[in-house]
Every structure is written in structure tokens, then in C-alpha cells.
C-alpha positions as CSV (number, residue, x, y, z in Angstrom):
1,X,91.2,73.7,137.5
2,X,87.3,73.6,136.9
3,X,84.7,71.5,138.2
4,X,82.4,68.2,136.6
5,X,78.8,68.4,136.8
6,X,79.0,66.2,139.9
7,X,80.8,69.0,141.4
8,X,84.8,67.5,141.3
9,X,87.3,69.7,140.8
10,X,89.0,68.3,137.8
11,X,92.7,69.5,136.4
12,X,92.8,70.7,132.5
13,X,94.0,67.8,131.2
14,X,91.9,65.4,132.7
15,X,89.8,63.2,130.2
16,X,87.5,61.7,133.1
17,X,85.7,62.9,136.1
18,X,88.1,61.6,139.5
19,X,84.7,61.6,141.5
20,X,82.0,60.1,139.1
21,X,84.2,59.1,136.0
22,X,82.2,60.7,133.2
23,X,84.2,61.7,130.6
24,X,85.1,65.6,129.9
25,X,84.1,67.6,126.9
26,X,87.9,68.8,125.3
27,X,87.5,73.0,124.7
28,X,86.9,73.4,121.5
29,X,89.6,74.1,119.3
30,X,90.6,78.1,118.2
31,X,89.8,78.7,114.4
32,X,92.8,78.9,112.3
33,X,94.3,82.4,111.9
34,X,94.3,83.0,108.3
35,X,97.8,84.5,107.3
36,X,97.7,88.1,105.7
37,X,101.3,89.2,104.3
38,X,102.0,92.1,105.4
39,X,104.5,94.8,103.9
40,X,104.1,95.9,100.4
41,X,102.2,93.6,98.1
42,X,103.6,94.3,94.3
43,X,100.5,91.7,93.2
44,X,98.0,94.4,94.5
45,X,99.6,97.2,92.6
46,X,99.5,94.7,89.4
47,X,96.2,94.1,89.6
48,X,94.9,97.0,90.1
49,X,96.1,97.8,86.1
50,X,93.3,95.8,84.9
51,X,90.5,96.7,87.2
52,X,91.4,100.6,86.7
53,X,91.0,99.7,82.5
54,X,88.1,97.4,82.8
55,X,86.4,100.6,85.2
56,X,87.1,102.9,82.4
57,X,86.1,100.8,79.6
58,X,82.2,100.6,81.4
59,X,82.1,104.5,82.4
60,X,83.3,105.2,78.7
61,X,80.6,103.4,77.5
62,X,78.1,104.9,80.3
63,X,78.7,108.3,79.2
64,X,78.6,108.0,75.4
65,X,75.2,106.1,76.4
66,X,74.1,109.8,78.3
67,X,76.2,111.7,76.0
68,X,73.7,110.3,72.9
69,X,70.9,110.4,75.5
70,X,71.2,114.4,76.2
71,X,71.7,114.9,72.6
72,X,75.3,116.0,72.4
73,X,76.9,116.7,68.9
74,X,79.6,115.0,67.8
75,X,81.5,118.0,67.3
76,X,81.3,118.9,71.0
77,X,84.8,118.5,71.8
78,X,85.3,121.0,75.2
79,X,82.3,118.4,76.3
80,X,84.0,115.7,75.2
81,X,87.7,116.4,76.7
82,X,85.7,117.3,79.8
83,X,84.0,113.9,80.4
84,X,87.2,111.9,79.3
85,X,89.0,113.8,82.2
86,X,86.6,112.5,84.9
87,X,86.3,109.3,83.7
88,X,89.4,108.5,84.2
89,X,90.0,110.0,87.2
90,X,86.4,108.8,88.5
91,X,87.9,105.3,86.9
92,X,91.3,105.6,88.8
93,X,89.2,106.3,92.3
94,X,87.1,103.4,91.9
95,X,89.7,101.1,90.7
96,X,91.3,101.7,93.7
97,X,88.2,101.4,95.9
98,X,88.1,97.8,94.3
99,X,91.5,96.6,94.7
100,X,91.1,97.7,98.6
101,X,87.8,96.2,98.8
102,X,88.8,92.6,97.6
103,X,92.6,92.3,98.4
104,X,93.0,90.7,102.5
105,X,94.5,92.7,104.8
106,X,95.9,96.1,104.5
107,X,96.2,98.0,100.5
108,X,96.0,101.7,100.7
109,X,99.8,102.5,98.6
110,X,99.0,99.6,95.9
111,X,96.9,101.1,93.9
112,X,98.3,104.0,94.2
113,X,101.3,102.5,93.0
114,X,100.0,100.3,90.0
115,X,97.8,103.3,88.6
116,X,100.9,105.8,88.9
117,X,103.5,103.5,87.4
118,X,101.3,102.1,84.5
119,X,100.0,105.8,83.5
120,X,104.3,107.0,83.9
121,X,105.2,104.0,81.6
122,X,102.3,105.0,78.9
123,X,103.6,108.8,79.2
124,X,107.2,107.4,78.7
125,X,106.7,104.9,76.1
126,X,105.0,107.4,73.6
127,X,107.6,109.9,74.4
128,X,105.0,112.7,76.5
129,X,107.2,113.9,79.4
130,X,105.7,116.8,79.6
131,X,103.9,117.0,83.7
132,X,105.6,113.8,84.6
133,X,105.8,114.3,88.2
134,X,102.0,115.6,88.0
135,X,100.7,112.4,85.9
136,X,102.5,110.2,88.7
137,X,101.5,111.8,92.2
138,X,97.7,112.5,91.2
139,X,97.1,109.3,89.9
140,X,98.6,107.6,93.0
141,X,97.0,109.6,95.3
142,X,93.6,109.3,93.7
143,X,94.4,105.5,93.6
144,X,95.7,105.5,97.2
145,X,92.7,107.3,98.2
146,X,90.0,105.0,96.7
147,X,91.7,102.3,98.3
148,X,91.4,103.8,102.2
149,X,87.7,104.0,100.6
150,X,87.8,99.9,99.9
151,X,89.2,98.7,103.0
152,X,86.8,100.5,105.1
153,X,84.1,99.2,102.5
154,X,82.1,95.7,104.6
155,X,84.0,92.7,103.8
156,X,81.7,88.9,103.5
157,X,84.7,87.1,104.4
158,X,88.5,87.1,105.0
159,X,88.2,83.4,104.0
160,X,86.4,83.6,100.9
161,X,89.3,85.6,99.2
């Protein structure tokens, strides 16, 4: 029950005032829940494949850019083995500070997942089995980590995506 201007009580699904017959304003409608899937999302670890090699492909570029700009030598390889080893893990982090950032809902494992099995089936496919086990767990914790980073990272708009 609430009451008309006029000061009638009037029941909820009243369309007119009992005591002065003006008509009553409906309450306006809930916004539609937008559906999130939840569980494990396999196009989240997918996609995170690309954004991790696109990530790499710009810092790659980046450092030879600072690398020419600090006047390394081209035969400084301890220098050079050094800066390919944090780009890509600075490249696995951020890829998976992307993916979290623009996938809906919850993706913390995805990453993780996508970075880990894409870097396993590169080490299998040209026959390197050596640290197996290490070249899967750091890569999807790095990539699980950046993506707790991501979804905690402001989102514009759950409806956007």
C-alpha cells in the first residue's frame, strides 16, 4: 500500500487514484542483469595467446629502441639474454593484466592457463623438454597473477564488453 498525492491509500496495482482518480506513475522497471558465465572460460585462456604475443612484439621493439638509445653493442649478448628474459615475463604479466581487465566477470586462472599451455606446446613441438614443469607453473602463475591485477583494474562498463 502507499498513498496518492491527495492523500488515498492506494494498493500496488492500482492504475488510478480510488479518491481523486489521477492516474499512478508504474515504478520504474529494474535494469536488465547482464549475464556473466561463470566457471572456467576456455575463450579467455585463448585469447590471452595473442594479447601475450602482441605485448611482446611492442616491448621487443621498446627495448631495442633503448637498447640502440644507451649505445649497446651488438655483441652484447649477457645484455641481450637478460632483456629477452624480462620481456617476456614483463609481457606474460601484462598480458594477463589485459585479458582480466577486458574479459566480464571473473578471469584470474585463464591466463594463467593460455600463457602456460601455449609456452608447454612451443617447448613440446620443438622437442625442449628440458624444465617442463618450470616453463608451465611460472608462466601460469605470472599470467594468473597479472590477471588478479586486471580485474581489480576500473572497468567503463560491464555493458560495453
Amino acid at each position: 500500500m502507499s498513498l496518492c498525492a491527495c492523500g488515498q491509500q492506494v494498493a500496488a496495482g492500482d492504475s488510478f487514484c480510488a479518491g481523486c482518480g489521477r492516474p499512478l506513475l508504474a515504478a520504474p522497471a529494474a535494469p536488465p542483469a547482464v549475464a556473466v558465465p561463470a566457471g572456467f572460460q576456455w575463450k579467455w585462456a585463448l585469447l590471452t595467446i595473442p594479447i601475450v604475443v602482441v605485448v611482446t612484439l611492442v616491448l621487443m621493439v621498446a627495448a631495442g629502441v633503448l637498447m640502440v638509445a644507451m649505445g649497446a653493442q651488438p655483441d652484447d649478448k649477457p645484455r641481450q639474454a637478460l632483456m629477452g628474459v624480462m620481456i617476456i615475463l614483463l609481457s606474460m604479466l601484462l598480458g594477463g593484466v589485459l585479458a582480466g581487465w577486458l574479459s566480464p566477470g571473473r578471469t584470474i586462472y585463464e591466463p594463467g592457463v593460455g600463457i602456460a599451455a601455449a609456452l608447454t606446446g612451443l617447448n613440446l613441438a620443438t622437442g625442449t623438454t628440458d624444465g617442463l614443469l618450470v616453463g608451465w607453473i611460472l608462466p601460469f602463475l605470472i599470467g594468473a597473477a597479472g590477471a588478479w591485477i586486471g580485474e581489480r583494474l576500473p572497468k567503463k562498463s560491464t555493458t560495453a564488453r
